[in-house]
C-alpha positions in Angstrom: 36.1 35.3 -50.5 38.8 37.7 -52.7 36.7 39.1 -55.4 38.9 39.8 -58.8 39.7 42.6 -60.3 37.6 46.0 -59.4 34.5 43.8 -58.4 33.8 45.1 -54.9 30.1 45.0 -53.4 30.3 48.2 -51.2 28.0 51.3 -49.8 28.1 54.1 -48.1 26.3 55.5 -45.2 25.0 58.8 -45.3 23.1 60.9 -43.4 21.6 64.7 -43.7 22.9 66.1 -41.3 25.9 65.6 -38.3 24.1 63.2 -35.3 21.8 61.3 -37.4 23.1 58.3 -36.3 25.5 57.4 -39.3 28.4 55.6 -36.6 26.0 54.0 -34.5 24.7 52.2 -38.1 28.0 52.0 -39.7 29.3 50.2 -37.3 26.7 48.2 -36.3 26.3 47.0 -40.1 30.1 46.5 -39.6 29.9 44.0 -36.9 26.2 42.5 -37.9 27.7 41.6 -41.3 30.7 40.3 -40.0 29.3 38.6 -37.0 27.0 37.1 -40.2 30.0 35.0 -41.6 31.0 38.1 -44.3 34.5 39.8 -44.5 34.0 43.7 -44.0 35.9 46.3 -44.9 35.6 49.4 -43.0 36.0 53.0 -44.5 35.8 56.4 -43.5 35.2 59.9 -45.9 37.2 62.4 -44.4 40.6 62.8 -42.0 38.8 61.8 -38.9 40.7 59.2 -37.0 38.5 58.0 -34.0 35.5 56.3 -36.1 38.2 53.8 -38.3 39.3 52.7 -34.6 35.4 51.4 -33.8 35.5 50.0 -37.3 38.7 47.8 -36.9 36.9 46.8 -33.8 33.8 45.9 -35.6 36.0 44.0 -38.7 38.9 42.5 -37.4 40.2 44.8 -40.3 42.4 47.9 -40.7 40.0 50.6 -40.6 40.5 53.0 -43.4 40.3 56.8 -44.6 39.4 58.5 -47.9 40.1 61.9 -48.5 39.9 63.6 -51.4 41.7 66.8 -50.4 44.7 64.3 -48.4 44.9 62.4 -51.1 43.6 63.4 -54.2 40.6 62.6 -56.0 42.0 60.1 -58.2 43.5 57.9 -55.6 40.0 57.1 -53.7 38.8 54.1 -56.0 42.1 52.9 -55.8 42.9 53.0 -52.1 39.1 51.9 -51.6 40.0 48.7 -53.8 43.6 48.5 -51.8 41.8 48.3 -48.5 39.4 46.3 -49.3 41.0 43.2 -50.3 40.3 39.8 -49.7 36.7 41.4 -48.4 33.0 39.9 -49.5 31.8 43.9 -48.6 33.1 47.5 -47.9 30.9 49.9 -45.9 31.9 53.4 -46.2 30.9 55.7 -43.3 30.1 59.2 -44.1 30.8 62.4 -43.2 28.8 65.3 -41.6 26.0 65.8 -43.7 25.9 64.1 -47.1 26.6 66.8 -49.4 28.6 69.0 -46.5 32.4 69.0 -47.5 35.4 71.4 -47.4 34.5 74.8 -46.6 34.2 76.8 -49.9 34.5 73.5 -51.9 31.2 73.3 -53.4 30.8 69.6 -51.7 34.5 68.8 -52.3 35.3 65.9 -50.0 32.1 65.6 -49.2 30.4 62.2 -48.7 28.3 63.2 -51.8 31.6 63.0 -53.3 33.0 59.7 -52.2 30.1 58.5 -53.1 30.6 59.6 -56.8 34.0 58.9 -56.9 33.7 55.5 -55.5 30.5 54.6 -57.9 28.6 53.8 -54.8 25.2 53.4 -53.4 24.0 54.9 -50.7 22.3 54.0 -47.4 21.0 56.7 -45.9 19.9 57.1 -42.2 17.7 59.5 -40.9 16.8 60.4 -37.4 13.1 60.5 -37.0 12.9 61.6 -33.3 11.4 65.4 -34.5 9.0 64.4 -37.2 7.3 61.8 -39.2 5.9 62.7 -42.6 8.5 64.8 -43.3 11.0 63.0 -43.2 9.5 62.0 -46.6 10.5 65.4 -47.8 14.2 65.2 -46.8 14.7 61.9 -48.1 13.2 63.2 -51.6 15.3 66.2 -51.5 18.6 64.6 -51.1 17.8 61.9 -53.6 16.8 63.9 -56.4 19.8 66.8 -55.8 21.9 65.3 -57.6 21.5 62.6 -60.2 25.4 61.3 -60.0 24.1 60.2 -56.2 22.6 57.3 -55.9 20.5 56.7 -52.3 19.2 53.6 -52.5 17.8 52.8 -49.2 17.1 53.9 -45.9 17.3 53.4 -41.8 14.7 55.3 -39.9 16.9 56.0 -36.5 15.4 57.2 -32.9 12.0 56.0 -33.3 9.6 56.6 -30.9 7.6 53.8 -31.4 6.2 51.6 -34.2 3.1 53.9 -35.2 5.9 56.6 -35.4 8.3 54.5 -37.6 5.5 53.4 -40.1 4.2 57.5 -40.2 7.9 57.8 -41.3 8.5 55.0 -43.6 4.8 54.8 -45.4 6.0 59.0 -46.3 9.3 57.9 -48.3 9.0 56.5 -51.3 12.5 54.0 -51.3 13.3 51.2 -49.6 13.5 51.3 -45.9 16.2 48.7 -44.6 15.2 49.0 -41.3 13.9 51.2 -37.9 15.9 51.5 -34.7 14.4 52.7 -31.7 16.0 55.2 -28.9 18.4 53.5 -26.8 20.9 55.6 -25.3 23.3 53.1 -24.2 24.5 52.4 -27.2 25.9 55.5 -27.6 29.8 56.3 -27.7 30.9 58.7 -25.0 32.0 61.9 -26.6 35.0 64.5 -24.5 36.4 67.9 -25.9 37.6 67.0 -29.2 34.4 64.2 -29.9 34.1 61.0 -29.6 36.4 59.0 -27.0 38.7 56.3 -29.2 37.6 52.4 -29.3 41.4 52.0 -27.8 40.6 54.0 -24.8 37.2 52.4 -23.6 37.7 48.7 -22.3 33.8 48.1 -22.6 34.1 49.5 -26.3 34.0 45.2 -27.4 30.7 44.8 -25.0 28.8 47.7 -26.6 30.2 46.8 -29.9 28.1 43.3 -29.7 25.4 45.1 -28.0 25.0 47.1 -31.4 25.8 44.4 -33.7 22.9 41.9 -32.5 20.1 45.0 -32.4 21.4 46.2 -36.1 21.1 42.3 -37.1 18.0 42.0 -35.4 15.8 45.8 -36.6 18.1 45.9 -40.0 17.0 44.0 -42.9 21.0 43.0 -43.4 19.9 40.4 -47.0 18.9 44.1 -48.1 21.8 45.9 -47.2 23.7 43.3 -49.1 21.7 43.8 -51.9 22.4 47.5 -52.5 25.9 46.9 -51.8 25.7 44.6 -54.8 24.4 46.2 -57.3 27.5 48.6 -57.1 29.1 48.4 -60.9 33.2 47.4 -60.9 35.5 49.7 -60.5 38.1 50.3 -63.4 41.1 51.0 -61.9 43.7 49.4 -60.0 44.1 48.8 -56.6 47.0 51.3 -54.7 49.7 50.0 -54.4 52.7 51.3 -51.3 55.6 49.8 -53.8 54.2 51.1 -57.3 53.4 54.8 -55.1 57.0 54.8 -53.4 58.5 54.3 -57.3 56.5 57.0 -58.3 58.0 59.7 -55.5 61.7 58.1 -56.3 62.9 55.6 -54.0 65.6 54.3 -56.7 68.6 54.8 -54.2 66.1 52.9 -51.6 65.6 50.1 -54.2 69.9 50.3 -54.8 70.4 50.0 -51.1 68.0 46.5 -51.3 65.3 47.9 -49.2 62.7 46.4 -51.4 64.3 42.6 -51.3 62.4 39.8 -49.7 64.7 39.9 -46.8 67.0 42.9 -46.9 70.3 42.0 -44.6 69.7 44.5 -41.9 66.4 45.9 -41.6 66.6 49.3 -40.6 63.3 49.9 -37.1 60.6 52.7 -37.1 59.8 53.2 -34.0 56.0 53.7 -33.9 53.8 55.3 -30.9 50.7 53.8 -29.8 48.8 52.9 -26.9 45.9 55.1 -25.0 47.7 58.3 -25.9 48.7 57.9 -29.6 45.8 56.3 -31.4 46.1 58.4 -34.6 47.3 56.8 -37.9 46.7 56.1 -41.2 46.9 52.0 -41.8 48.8 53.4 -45.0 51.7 55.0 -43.4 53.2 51.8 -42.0 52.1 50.5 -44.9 54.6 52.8 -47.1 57.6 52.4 -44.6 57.1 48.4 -45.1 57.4 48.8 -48.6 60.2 51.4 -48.0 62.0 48.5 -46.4 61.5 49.6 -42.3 60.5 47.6 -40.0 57.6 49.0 -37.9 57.7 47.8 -34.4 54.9 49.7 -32.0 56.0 50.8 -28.1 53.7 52.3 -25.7 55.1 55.6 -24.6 52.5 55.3 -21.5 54.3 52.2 -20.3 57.1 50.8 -22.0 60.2 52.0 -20.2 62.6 52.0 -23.8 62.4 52.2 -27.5 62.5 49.3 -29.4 66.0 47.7 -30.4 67.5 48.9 -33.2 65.7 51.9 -33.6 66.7 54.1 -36.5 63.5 56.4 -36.9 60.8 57.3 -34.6 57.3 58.3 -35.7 54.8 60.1 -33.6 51.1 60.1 -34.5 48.0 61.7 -33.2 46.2 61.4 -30.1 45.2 62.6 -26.4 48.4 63.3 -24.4 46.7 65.9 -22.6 44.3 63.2 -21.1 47.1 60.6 -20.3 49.9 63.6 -19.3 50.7 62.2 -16.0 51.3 58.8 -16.7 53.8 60.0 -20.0 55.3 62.3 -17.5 55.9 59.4 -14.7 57.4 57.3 -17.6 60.6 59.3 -16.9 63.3 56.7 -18.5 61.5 56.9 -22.2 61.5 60.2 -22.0 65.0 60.8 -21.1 65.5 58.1 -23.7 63.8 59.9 -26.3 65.8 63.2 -25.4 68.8 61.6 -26.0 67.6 60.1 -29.3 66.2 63.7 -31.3 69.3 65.0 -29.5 71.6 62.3 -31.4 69.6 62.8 -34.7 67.2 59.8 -35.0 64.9 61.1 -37.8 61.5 62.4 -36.3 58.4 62.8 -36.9 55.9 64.1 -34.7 52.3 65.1 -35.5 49.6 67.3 -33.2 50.2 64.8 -30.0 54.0 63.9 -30.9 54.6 67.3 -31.1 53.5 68.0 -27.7 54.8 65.3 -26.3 58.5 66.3 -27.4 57.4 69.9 -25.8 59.2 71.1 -22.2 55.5 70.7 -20.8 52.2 70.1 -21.2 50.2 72.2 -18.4 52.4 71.8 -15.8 53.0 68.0 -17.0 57.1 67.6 -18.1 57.5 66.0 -21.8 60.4 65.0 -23.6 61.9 68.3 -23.5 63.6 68.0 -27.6 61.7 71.1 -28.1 62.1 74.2 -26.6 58.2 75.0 -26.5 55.5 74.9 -23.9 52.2 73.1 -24.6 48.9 74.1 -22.9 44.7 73.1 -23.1 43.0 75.9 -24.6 39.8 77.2 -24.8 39.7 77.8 -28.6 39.5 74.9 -31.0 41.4 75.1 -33.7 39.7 73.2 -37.1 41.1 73.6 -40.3 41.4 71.6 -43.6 44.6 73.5 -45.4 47.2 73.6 -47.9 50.5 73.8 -46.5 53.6 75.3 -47.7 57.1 74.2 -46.5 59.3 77.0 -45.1 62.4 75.4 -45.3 64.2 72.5 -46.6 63.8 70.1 -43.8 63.3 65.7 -43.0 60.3 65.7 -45.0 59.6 68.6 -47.4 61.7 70.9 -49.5 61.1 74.9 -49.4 58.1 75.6 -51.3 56.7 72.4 -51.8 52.6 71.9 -51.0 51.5 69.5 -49.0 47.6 69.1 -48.2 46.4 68.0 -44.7 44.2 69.1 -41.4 44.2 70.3 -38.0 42.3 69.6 -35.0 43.0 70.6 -31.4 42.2 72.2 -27.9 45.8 72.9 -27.3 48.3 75.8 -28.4 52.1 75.8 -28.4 54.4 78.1 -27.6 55.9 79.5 -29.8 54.4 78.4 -32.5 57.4 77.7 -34.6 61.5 78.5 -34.3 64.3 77.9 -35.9 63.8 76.7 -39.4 59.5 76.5 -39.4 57.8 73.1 -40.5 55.6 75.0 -42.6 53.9 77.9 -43.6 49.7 77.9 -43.5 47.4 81.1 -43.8 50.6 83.3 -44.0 51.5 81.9 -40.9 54.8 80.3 -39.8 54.5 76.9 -37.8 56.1 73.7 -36.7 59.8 72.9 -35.8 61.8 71.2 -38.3 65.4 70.4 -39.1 67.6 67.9 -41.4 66.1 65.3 -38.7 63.0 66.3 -37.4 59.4 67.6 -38.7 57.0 68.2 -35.8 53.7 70.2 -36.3 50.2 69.7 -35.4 49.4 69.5 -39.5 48.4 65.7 -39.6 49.1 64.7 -43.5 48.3 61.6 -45.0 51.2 60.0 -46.7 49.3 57.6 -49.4 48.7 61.4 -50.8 52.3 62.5 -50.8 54.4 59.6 -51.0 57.7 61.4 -51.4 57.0 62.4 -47.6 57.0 59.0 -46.8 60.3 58.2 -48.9 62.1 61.0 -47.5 61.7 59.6 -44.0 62.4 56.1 -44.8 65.7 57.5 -46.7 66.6 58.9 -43.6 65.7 56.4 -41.3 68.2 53.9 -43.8 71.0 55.9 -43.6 70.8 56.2 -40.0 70.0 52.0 -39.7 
């Protein structure tokens, strides 16, 4: 059912601190609602990648990020509304706990403040394993904190046993949507940088089902509907990837007939993905459609050449350094993709791209189109900046300010040459020139269009 305008039942699942449970009932709501004849949108507050993964699982759907500091606060409604179409629902997964947000930020980016920005209700899980009548206590607290945020029911998580769950429940005084009990196997399996991605675990569907029949079965899902419609419309527009290229300046694009129905020769992004390059954002291919690119995906861990007609190459996130043997034993792409960055085919490679286009990884061999070594490290690197380009380059212009985040076990080095990618914390980073921008700063282009213009500019010339 498509629902008109800025009418859009939706939630979002909360939680007051990190391993309450909010995935395992995200999800599960996810895949009970959908299994339960309704069209589901999955969202996500924050950059993290991994959970939209279980959530397209769960949907059949995209899944979908929003992120105040990647994209702005004014652009969450809309990319909310742009996701989201066509569905009967949206259910937005928090982040950490729910008024936890960027570091300094007074609850910026929080899922407090999705929440607020989004004019939704909130379900809010609690796990109950440690206490009973307390729980009472913490539920109070985080409703009353702050009256733009709405919590409108509850699931009681890790109960020990019924007695336990009604000690719980009689203590709160909102709705409780329902009471899960321990059961470890419905847990995802979690590695050095957090949970492992849907893409990567074959079982992932099995478990997925698992979860959906107990959620359907222990949660009250009539109720869950019910908050999710009392959610008022939203009054704003849905994003748009053609109205947000036109805004960043894609007139020579439009000149060149990249936006006609069926431009004459349509210029091919190459696009990683498989086990070792699961990170995107759905809005990135998104923009390079609009841009007039064709997208076509290849599989760095087995397919032995880039797509035809490739003119530009993109290079998301991921786990390389789990999958390093089999990207080193796919020796013809690699050569391949040498030859490519060597022959200027615009590039761009984020946090796993770039160290896949590294020498090495450990004593793995890469592409070898930088002239870096990557290595595992014991220090994690976790940061949520604003970054300045260093030099006029693919993507940026000197001095610009881009926001985005960083998340890794790795190190390369050196950490930048030549002309920089960009500058964060004083710090020069990344390798860049008039055809490549590779860095581990992952950026979400729905917030920066122009990035996303630039590249599609530069992948039409070459086409």
């Amino acid at each position: 059912m498509s629902l008109p305008g800025g009418r859009l039942p939706r939630l979002v699942v909360a939680a007051p601190s990190t391993g309450q449970g909010k995935t395992t009932v995200a999800t599960g709501l996810m895949a009970a609602l959908t299994r339960a004849g309704q069209t589901v949108s999955g969202h996500k507050v924050g950059p993290d990648y991994i959970d939209p993964g279980y959530h397209a699982l769960a949907t059949g759907r995209p899944g979908r990020n929003l992120d105040p500091h990647l994209v702005g606060t004014d652009r969450i409604a809309p990319l909310l509304l742009h996701g989201a179409r066509g569905a009967d629902v949206a259910v937005v997964e928090g982040v950490m706990g729910l008024f936890d947000g960027k570091v300094g930020g007074e609850g910026f980016a929080s899922t407090a403040h999705v929440a607020t920005l989004t004019r939704s209700p909130i379900v809010l899980v609690v796990d109950i394993s440690r206490s009973s009548r307390t729980i009472g206590a913490v539920v109070h607290g985080l409703a009353t904190w702050d009256p733009d945020v709405r919590i409108a029911g509850v699931v009681l998580n890790q109960a020990g046993s019924p007695r336990h769950a009604r000690e719980a429940a009689d203590a709160i005084d909102l709705p409780v949507l329902g009471v899960l009990g321990r059961d470890p196997a419905l847990g995802v399996p979690s590695r050095h940088l957090g949970l492992v991605p849907a893409a990567e675990r074959d079982e992932a569907r099995h478990t997925l089902d698992a979860l959906a029949t107990r959620i359907a079965e222990q949660v009250d899902l009539d109720a869950v509907l019910a908050v999710a419609a009392i959610a008022p419309d939203l009054e704003v527009a849905a994003w748009d990837p053609e109205v947000a290229l036109a805004g960043a300046g894609v007139s020579r694009l439009r000149r060149q007939g990249a936006f006609a129905p069926q431009p004459p020769e349509v210029p091919v992004v190459a696009m990683a993905g498989g086990r070792a390059f699961t990170f995107r954002y759905a809005e990135t291919e998104e923009l390079l459609r609009a841009a007039g690119c064709e997208v076509v995906g290849f599989d760095p861990l087995v397919d032995p050449h880039l797509p035809d007609g490739t003119a530009g190459i993109y290079l998301g996130g991921g786990f390389p350094e789990v999958h390093a043997r089999e990207l080193t034993d796919n020796v013809v792409l690699r050569r391949e993709l040498a030859a490519a960055l060597a022959d200027g085919v615009p590039t761009v490679a984020e946090c796993a791209g770039l160290l896949y286009l590294c020498d090495s990884l450990d004593s793995s061999p890469m592409v070898g189109a930088i002239a870096a070594r990557a290595a595992m490290s014991e220090r994690l690197t976790l940061r949520y900046p604003t970054m300045t380009a260093a030099t006029d380059n693919l993507l940026t212009r000197c001095g610009e300010e881009v926001t985005g985040h960083e998340f890794h076990r790795t190190h390369v080095t050196p950490e930048a040459a030549g002309r920089p990618a960009w500058t964060v914390d004083g710090a020069e980073v990344g390798f860049a020139s008039e055809t490549l921008h590779a860095s581990y700063l992952h950026t979400h282009w729905a917030g920066h269009p122009q990035l996303a213009a630039r590249f599609a500019e530069a992948v039409h010339a070459r086409g």
